[in-house]
N, CA, C and O of each residue as an XYZ file, in Angstrom:
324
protein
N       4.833      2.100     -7.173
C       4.777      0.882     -6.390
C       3.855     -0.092     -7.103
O       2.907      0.286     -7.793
N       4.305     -1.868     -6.825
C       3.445     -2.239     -7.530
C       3.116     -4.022     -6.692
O       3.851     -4.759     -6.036
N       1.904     -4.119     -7.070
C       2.306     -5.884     -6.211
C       2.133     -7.094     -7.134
O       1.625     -6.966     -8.247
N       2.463     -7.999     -6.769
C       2.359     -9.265     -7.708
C       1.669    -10.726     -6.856
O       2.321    -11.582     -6.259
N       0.680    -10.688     -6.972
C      -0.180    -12.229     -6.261
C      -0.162    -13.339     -7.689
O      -0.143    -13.064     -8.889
N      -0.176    -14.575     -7.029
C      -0.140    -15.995     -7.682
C      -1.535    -16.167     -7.421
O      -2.048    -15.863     -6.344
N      -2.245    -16.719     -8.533
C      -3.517    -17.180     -7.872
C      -3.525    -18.422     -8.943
O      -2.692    -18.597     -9.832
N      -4.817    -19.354     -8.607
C      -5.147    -20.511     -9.496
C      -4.888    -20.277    -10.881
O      -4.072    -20.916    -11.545
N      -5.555    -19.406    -11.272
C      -5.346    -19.350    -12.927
C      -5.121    -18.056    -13.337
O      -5.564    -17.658    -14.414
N      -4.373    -17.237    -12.470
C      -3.641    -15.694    -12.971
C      -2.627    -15.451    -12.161
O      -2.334    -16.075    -11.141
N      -2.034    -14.435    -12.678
C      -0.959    -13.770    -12.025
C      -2.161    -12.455    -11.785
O      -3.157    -12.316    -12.495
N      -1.859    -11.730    -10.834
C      -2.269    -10.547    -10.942
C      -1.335     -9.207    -10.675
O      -0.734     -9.298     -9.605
N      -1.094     -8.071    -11.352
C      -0.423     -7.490    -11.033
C      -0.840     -5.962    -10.181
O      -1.960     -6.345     -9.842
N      -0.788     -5.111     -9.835
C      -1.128     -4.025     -9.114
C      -0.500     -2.913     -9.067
O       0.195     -2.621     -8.093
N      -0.717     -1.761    -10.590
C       0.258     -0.607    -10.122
C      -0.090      0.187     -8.967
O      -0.391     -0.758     -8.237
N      -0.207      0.824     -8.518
C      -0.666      1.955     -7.476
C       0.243      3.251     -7.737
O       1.424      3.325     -8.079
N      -0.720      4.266     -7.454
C      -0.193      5.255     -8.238
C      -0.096      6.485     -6.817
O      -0.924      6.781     -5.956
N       1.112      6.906     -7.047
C       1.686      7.348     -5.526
C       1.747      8.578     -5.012
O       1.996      9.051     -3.903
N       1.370      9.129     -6.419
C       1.556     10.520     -6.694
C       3.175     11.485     -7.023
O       3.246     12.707     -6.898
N       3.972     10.874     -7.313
C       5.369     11.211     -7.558
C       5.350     12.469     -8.405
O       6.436     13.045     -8.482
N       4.312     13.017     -9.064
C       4.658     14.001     -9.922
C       3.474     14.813     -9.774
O       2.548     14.185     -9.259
N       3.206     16.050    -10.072
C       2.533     17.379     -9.719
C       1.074     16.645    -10.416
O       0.023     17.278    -10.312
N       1.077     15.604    -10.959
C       0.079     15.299    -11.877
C      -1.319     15.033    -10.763
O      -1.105     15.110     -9.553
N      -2.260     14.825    -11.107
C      -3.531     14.316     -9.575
C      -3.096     13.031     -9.968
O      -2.590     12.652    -11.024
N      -3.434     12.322     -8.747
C      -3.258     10.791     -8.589
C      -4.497     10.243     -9.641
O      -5.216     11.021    -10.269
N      -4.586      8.995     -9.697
C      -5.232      8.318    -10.811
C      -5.896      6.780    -10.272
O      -5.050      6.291     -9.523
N      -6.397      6.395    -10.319
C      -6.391      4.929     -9.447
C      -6.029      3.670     -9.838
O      -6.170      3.249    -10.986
N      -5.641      3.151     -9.070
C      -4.880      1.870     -9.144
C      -5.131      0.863    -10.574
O      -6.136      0.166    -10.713
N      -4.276      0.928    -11.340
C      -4.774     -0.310    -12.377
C      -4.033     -1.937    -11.775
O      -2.913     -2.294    -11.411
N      -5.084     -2.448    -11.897
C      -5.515     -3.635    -11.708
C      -5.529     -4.881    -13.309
O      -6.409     -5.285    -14.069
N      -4.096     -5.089    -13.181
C      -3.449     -6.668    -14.469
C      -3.982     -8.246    -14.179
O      -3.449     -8.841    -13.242
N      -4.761     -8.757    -14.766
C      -5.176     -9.995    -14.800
C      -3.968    -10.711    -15.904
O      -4.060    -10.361    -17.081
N      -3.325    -11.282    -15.686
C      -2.798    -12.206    -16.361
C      -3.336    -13.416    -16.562
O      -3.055    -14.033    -15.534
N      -4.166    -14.387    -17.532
C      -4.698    -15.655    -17.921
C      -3.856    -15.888    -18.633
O      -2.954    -15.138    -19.007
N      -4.190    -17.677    -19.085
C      -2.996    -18.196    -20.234
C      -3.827    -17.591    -21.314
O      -2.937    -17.189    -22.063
N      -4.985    -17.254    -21.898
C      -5.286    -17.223    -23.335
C      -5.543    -15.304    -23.365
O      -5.728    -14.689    -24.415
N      -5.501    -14.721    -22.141
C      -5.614    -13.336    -22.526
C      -5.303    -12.494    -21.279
O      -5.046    -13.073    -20.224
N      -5.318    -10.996    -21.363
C      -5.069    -10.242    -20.147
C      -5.792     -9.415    -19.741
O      -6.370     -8.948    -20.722
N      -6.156     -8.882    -18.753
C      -7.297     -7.769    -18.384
C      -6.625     -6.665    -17.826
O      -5.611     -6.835    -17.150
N      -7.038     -5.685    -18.020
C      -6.916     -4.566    -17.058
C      -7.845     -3.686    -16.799
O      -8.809     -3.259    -17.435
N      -7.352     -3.456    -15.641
C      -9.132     -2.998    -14.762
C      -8.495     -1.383    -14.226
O      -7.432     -0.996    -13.741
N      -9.524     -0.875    -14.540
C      -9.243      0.845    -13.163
C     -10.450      1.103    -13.064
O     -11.237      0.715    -13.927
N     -10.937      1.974    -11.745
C     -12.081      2.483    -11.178
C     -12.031      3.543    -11.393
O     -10.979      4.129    -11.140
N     -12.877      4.089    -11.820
C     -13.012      5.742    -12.148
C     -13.495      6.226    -10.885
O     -14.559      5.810    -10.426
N     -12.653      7.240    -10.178
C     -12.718      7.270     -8.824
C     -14.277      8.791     -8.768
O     -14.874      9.161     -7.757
N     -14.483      9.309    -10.237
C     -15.389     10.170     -9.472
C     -16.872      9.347    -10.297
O     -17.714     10.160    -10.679
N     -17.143      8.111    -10.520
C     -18.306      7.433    -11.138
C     -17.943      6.350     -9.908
O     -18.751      6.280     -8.983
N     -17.394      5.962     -9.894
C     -16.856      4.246     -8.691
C     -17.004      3.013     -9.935
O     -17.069      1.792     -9.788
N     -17.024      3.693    -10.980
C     -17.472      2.479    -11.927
C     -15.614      1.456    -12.428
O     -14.581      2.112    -12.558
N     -15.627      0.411    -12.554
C     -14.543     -0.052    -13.218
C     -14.646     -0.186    -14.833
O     -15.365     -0.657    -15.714
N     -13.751      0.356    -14.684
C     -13.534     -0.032    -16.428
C     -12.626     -1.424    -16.992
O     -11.552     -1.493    -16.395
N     -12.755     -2.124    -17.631
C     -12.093     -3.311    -18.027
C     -11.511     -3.403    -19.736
O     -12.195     -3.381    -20.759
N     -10.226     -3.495    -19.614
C      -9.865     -3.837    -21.417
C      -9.294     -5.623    -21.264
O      -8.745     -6.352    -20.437
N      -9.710     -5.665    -22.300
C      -9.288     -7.345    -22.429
C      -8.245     -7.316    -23.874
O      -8.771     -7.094    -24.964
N      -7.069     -7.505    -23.792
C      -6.197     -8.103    -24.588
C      -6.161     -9.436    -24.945
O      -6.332    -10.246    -24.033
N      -5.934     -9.949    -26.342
C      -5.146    -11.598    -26.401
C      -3.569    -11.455    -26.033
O      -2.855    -10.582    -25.540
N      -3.422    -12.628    -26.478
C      -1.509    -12.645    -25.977
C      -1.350    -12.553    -26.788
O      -0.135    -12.738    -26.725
N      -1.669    -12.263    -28.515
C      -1.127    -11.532    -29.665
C      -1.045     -9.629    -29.620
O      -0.124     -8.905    -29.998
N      -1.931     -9.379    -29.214
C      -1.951     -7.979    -28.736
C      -0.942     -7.266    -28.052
O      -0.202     -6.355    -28.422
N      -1.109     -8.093    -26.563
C       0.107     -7.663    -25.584
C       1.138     -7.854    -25.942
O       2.002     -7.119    -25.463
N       1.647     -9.083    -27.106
C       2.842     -8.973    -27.490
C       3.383     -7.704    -28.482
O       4.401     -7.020    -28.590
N       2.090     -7.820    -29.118
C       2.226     -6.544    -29.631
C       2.593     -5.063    -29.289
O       3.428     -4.328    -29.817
N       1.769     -4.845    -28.303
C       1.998     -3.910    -27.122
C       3.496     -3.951    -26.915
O       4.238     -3.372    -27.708
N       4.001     -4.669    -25.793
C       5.221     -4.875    -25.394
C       6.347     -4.532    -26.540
O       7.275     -3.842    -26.118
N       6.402     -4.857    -27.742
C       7.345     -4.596    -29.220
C       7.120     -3.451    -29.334
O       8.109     -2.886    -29.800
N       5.928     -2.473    -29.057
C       5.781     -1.576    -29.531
C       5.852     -0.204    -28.780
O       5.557      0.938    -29.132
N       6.581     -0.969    -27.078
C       6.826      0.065    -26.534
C       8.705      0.475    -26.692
O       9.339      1.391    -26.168
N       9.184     -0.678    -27.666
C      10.701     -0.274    -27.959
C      10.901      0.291    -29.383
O      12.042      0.593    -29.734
N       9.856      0.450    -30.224
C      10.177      1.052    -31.630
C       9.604      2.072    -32.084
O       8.462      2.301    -31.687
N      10.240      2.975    -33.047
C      10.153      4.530    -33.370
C       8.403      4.470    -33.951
O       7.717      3.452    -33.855
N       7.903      5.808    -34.557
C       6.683      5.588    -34.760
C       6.978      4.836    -36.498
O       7.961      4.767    -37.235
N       5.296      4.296    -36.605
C       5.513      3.649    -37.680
C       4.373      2.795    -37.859
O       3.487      2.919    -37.013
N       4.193      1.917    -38.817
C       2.854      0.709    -38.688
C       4.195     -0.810    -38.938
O       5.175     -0.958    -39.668
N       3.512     -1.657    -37.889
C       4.459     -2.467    -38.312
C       3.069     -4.042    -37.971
O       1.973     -4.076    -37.412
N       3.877     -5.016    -38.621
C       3.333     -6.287    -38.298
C       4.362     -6.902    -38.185
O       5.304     -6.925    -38.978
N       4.193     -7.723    -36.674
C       4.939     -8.781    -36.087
C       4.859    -10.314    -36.778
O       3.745    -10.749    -36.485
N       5.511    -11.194    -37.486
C       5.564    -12.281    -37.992
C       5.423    -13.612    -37.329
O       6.278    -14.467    -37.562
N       4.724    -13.793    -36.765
C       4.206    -15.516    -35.619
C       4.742    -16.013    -36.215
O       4.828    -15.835    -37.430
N       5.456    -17.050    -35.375
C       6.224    -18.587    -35.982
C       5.373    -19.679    -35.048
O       5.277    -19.614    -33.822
N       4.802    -20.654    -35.871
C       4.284    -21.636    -35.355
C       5.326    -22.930    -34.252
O       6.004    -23.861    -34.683
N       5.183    -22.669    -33.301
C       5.806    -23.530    -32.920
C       6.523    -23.342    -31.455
O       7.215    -24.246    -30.986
């Protein structure tokens, strides 16, 4: 399950984790979408602490390409414009 809020200057997204598989549940990651970068947040449920990674939008694009291709090292080619 997952939610999606509009706010001033993000999207935010919300997986929640439901427990669908024998695995222990995990806690909720928490997607900041900004125009110049992205966050993602989870609480470590036995510290209460959050943890935060910050991506650019070169990264995540990166990310995203790199969840459709075999293993390998690759570099993505930017076009200005």
């Amino acid at each position: 399950m997952f939610t999606i809020e509009h706010e001033f200057d993000a999207t935010i997204v919300t997986l929640i984790d439901e427990g669908e598989s024998e695995m222990p549940l995990t806690g909720d990651v928490i997607i900041h979408a900004f125009e110049e970068c992205v966050t993602i947040e989870q609480t470590d449920p036995d510290t209460d602490e959050t943890m935060r990674i910050t991506l650019s939008t070169s990264q995540l694009a990166d990310l995203a390409a790199a969840l459709d291709l075999p293993e390998g090292s690759y570099r993505i080619e930017r076009r200005e414009g």
